[in-house]
C-alpha positions as CSV (number, residue, x, y, z in Angstrom):
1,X,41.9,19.7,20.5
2,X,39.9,20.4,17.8
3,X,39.2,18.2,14.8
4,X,40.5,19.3,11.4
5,X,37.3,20.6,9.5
6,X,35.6,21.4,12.2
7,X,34.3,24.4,12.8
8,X,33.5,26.4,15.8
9,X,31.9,29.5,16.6
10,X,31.3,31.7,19.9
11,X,27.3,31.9,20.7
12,X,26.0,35.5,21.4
13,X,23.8,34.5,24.1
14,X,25.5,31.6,26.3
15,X,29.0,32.4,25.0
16,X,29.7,28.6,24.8
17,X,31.5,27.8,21.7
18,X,29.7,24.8,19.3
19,X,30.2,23.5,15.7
20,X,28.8,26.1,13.0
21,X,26.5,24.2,11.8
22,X,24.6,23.5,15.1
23,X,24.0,27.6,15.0
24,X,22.7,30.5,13.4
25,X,24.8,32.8,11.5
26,X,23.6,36.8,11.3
27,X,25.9,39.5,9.1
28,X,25.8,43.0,9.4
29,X,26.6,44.1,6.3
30,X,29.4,46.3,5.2
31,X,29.0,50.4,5.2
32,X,25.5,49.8,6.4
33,X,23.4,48.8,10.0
34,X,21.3,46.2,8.4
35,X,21.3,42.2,9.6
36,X,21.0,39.3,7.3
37,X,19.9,36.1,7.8
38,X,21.4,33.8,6.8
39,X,23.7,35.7,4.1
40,X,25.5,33.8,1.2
41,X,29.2,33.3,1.4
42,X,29.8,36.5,-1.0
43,X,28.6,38.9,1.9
44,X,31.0,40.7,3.7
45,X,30.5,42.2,7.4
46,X,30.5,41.7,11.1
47,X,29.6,37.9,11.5
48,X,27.7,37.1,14.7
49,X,26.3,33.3,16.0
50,X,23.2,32.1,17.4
51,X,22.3,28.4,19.3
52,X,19.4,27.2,17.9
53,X,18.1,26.1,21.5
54,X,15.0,28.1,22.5
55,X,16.5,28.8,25.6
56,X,19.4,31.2,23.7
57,X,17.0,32.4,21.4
58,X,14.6,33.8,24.7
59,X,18.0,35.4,26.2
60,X,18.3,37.5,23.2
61,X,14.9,38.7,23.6
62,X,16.1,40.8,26.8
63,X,19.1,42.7,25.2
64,X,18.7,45.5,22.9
65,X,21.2,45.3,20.6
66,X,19.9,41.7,19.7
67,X,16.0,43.0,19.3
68,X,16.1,43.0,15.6
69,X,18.0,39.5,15.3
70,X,15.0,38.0,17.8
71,X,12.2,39.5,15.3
72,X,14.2,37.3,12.5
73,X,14.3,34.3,14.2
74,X,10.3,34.7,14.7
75,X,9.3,35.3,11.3
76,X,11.5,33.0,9.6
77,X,12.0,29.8,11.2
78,X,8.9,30.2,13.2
79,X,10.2,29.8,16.7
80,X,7.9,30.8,19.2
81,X,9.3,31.8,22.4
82,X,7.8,29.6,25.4
């Protein structure tokens, strides 16, 4: 059973649930297909979670609908994959 305060969110890639802040966090914003990084609290939209283990971040690479969330990962934390 879960901890009170605890959070935990369902990964994308390895479908293994973990504590928020042990992840990313990508939003696809309301009334529009674009992805943010990152986003503020205000931001409403379509929530999705990342690992931040390389090995998640590489499975991404190989699904489509994740291409553009791979590309942020890159060029902002400056993950490179192995």
């Amino acid at each position: 059973m879960q901890e009170r305060g605890e959070t935990l969110r369902l990964c994308v890639a390895c479908r293994l649930k973990k504590d928020r802040q042990e992840m990313y966090r990508f939003i696809q914003l309301q009334h529009s297909k674009d992805v943010v990084f990152k986003p503020s609290r205000s931001q409403f939209g379509r929530s999705m979670y990342l690992c931040k283990s390389l090995e998640c971040i590489n499975k991404i690479k190989s699904i489509k609908r994740y291409k553009q969330i791979y590309e942020m990962i890159l060029n902002i934390e400056g993950v490179y994959d192995s």
